[in-house]
C-alpha positions as CSV (number, residue, x, y, z in Angstrom):
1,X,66.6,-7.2,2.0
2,X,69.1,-7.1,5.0
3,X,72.8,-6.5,3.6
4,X,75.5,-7.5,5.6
5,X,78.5,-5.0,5.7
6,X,81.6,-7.2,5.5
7,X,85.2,-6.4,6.7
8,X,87.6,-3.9,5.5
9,X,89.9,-7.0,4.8
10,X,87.1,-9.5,3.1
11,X,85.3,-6.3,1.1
12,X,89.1,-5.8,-0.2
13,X,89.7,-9.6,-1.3
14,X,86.1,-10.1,-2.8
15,X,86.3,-7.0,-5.2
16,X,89.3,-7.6,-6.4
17,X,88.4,-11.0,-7.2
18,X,84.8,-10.2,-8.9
19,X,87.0,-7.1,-10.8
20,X,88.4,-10.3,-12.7
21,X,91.2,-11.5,-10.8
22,X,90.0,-15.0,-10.8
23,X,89.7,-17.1,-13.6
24,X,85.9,-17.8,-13.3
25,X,83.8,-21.4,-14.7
26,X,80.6,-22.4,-15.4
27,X,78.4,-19.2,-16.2
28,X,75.1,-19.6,-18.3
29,X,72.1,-17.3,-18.8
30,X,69.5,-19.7,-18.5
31,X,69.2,-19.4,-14.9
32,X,71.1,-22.1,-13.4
33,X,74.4,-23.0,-13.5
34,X,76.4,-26.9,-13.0
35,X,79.9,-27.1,-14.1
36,X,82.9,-28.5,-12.9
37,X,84.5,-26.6,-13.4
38,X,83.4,-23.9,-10.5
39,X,85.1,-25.8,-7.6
40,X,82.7,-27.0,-5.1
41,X,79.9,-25.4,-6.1
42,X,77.7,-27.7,-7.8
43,X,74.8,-25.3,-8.6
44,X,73.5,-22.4,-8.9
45,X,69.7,-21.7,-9.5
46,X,67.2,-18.9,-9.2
47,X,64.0,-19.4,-7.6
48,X,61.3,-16.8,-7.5
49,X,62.9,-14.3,-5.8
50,X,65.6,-16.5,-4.2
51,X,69.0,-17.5,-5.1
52,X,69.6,-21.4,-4.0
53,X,73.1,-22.4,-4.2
54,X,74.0,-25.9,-4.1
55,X,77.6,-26.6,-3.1
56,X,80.2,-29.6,-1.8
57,X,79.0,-30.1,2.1
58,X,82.4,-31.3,1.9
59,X,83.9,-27.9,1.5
60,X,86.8,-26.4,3.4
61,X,84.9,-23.0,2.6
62,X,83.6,-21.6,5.7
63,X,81.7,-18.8,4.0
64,X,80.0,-17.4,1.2
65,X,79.4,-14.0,-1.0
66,X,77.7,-13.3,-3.8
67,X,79.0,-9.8,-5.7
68,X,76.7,-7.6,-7.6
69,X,77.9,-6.7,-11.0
70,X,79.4,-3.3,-9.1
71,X,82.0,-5.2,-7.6
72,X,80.5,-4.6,-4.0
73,X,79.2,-7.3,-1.4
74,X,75.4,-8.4,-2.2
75,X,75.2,-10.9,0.1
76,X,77.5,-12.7,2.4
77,X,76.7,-15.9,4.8
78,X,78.5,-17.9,7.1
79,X,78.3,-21.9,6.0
80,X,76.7,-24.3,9.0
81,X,79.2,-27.2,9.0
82,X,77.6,-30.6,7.0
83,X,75.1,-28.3,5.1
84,X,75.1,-28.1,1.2
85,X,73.0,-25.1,-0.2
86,X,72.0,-22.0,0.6
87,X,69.2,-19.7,0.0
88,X,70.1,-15.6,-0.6
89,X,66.9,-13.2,-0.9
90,X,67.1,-11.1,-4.0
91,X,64.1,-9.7,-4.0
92,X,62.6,-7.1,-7.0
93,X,64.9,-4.1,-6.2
94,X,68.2,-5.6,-7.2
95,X,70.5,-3.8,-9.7
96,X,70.1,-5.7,-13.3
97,X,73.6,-7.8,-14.3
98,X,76.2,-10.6,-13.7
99,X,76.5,-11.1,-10.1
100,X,79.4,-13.8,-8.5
101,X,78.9,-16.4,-6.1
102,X,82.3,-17.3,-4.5
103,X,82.8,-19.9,-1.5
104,X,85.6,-18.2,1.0
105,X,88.0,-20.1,3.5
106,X,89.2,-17.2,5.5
107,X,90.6,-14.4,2.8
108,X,90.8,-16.6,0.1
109,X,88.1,-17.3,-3.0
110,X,88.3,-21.3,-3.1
111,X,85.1,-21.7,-5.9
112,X,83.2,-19.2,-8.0
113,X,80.8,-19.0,-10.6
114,X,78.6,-16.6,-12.5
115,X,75.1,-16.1,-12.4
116,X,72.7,-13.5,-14.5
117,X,70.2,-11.7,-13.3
118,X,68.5,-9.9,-15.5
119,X,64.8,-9.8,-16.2
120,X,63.2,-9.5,-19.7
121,X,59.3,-9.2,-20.2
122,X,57.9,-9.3,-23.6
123,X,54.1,-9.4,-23.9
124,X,53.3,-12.4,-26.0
125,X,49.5,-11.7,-26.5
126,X,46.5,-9.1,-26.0
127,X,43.0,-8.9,-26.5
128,X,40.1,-7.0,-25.8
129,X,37.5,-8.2,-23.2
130,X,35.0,-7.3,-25.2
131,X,35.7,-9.7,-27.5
132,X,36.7,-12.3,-25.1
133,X,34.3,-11.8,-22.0
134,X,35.1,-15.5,-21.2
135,X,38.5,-14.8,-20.4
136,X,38.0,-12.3,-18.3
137,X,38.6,-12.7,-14.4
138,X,35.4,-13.9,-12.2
139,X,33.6,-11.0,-11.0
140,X,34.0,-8.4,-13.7
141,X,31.7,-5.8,-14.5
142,X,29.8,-5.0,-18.1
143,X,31.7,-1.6,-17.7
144,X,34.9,-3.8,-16.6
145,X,34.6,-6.4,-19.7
146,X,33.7,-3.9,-22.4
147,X,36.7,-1.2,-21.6
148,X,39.6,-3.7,-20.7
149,X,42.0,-5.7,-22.0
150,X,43.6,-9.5,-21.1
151,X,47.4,-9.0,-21.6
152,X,49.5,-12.1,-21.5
153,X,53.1,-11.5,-20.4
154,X,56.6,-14.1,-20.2
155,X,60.0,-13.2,-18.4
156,X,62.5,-14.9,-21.0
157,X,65.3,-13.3,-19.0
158,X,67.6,-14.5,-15.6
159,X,66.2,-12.6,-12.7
160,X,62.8,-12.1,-11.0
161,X,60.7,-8.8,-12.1
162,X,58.0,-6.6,-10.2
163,X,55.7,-5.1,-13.0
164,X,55.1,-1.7,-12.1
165,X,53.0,0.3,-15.3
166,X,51.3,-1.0,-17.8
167,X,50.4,1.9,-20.3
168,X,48.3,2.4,-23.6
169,X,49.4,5.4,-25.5
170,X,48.0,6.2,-29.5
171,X,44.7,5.6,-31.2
172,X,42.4,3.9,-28.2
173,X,39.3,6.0,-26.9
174,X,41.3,6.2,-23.4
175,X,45.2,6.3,-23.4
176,X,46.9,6.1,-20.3
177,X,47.4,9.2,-18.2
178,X,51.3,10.1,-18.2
179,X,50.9,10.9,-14.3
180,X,48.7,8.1,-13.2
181,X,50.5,7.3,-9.8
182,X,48.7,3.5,-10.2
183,X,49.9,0.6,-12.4
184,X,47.3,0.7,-14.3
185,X,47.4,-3.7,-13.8
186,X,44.0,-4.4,-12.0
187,X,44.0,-6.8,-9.1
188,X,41.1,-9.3,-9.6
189,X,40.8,-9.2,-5.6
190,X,38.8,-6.3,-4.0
191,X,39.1,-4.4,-2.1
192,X,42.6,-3.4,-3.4
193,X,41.9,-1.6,-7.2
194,X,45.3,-2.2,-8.2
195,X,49.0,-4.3,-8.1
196,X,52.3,-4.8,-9.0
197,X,52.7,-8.1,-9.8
198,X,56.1,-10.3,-9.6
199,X,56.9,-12.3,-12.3
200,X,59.4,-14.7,-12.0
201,X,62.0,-16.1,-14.0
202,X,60.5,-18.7,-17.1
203,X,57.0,-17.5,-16.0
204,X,53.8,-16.8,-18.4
205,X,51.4,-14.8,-16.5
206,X,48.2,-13.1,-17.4
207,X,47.2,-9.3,-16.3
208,X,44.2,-7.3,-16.6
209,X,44.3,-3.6,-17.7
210,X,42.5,-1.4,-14.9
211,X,42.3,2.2,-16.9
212,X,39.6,1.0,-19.4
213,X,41.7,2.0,-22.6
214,X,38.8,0.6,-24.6
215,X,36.0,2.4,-22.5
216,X,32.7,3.5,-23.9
217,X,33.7,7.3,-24.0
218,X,36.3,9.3,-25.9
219,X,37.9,12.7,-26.7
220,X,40.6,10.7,-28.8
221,X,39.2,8.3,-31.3
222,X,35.5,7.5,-32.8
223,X,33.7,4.6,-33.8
224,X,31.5,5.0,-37.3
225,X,29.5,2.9,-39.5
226,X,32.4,3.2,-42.3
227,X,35.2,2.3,-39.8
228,X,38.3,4.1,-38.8
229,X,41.4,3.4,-38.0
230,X,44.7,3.4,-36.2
231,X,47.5,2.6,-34.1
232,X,48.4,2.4,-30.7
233,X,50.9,0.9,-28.4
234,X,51.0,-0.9,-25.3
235,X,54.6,-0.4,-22.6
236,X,55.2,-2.6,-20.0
237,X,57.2,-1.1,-17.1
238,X,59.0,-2.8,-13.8
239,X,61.5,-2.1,-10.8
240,X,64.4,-4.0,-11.8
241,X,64.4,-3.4,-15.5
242,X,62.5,0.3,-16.0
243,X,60.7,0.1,-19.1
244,X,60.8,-3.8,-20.2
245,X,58.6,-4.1,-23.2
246,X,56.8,-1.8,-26.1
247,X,54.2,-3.4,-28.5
248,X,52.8,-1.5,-31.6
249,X,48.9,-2.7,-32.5
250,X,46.7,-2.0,-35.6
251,X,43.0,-1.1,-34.6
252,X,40.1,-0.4,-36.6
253,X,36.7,0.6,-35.2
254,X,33.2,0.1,-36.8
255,X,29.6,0.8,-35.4
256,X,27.2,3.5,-34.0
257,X,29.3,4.6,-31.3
258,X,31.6,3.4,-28.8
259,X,29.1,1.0,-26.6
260,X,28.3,-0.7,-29.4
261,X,31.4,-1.3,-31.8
262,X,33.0,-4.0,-33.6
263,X,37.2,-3.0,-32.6
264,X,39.7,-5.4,-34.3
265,X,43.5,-5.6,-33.2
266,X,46.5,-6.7,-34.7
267,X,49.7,-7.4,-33.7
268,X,52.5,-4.9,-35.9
269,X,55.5,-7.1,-35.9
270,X,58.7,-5.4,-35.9
C-alpha cells in the first residue's frame, strides 16, 4: 500500500481534527455508514480490501484523507472534479480501529465520518474428514481425508482479515508444532502446500487443516476398544488482528488403533 506523506500544514489540520476537534456524524460498526448528518459524504462502505466512499460530486472539497485511529494520515487523494466516490486500498496490514474519512477544501475539514475497521473471526463449525469425506475438497488423499479437518470460519467484525495460523493444541494424536513456519490452512491447489487466506468483511468461508491433527500416528493420545477421552483446542491466528479466535472441543476415541477409529467431537460452549 503506497502512503502519501502530506504537508507539514495539512498533517497539522488533519490530526488535530481526528484528535477530536470536530464534532463528527454518522459512525456505525456494521460496515458502512449514510447519515446526514456527515456533510457531503453520502457513504461510506468497505469492500474486500477496499474502502469506497461515496460523496456529493457537488462538493466544494477538493481533497480527501482518511486518518488511522493514531491520528496520522492513512490515505489522502486529490478529488477529480464531477466524480462522486472513491476507492482507498486497505489491504491486510492495516492497524485494527476507528479510522476518519474527512473531505478537505484547502486547510479546512468540510465533511467527516467514522468508519471501523476491525476484523473478528470466530469459527462457527468443525469436523473431521474422516467423518465427512464428502466434504472434503476434490483431489484429497486417504492419508489427506482420514487426518484432516473441514473448519468453517465467519468475519462478524468491520475490516478485511488475512488468516495466518490455524493451530490444534490438547488431546489430538498430532498437535500443532509451536514453530511450524507454515499456516497450517492447506491450499486445495497444488503445487503450493499451503495459504493464507483473506477473509473479508460478512464473509463465511471454509478451510482445510494441512498438519493432519487427526493423523493415523501418535506419541500423544490412543485409540482403544473401551474408548478414551479428551480435550483439545483449535486457535485461529491473522495479520490484522493476531490471535482472532480459540475454540475448546470434547473428543473421545474408540477402536483398534488409530487407522481404524470411531473419534467423536463436540463443541464446549463457553
Amino acid at each position: 500500500m503506497t502512503h502519501h506523506t502530506p504537508s507539514t500544514t495539512r498533517r497539522t489540520v488533519l490530526t488535530t481534527i481526528a484528535a477530536g476537534s470536530l464534532t463528527v456524524a454518522g459512525c456505525t460498526d456494521s460496515g458502512s455508514t449514510s447519515s446526514p448528518g456527515a456533510g457531503d459524504i453520502s457513504r461510506v462502505d468497505v469492500d474486500g480490501t477496499e474502502l469506497v466512499v461515496e460523496y456529493d460530486a457537488d462538493t466544494s472539497a477538493t481533497g480527501l484523507a482518511v486518518i488511522a485511529p493514531s491520528g496520522e494520515a492513512f490515505a489522502e487523494r486529490q478529488l477529480t472534479p464531477g466524480a462522486s466516490q472513491e476507492t482507498i486500498p486497505i489491504g491486510t496490514a492495516y492497524p485494527p480501529g476507528m479510522y476518519t474519512v474527512q473531505l478537505i477544501e484547502e486547510d479546512s475539514v468540510v465533511a467527516a465520518v467514522e468508519q471501523s475497521l476491525r476484523p473478528d473471526v470466530v469459527i462457527r463449525d468443525l469436523k473431521l474428514g474422516r467423518n465427512h469425506p464428502e466434504e472434503m475438497f476434490e483431489g484429497a488423499g486417504s492419508l489427506t481425508v482420514t487426518g484432516e479437518t473441514i473448519v468453517t470460519v465467519e468475519n462478524v467484525g468491520t475490516g478485511p482479515e488475512k488468516l495466518t495460523k490455524l493451530h490444534f493444541d490438547g488431546d489430538v494424536p498430532r498437535p500443532t508444532p509451536d514453530n511450524l513456519s507454515e499456516s497450517g490452512i492447506a491450499a486445495v491447489d497444488q503445487p503450493i502446500t499451503y495459504m493464507e487466506p483473506v477473509i473479508d468483511t460478512g464473509e463465511t468461508r471454509t478451510i482445510y487443516s494441512m498438519t493432519l491433527p487427526f493423523g493415523a500416528s501418535s506419541d500423544v493420545v490412543s485409540c482403544t476398544p473401551d474408548g478414551t477421552s479428551g480435550q483439545f483446542e483449535v486457535s485461529i491466528s491473522g495479520a490484522v488482528g493476531g490471535e482472532l479466535a480459540e475454540q475448546e472441543y470434547s473428543v473421545s476415541y474408540q477402536g483398534q488403533n488409530l487407522s481404524d477409529c470411531q473419534i467423536t467431537i463436540e463443541r464446549v460452549e463457553t
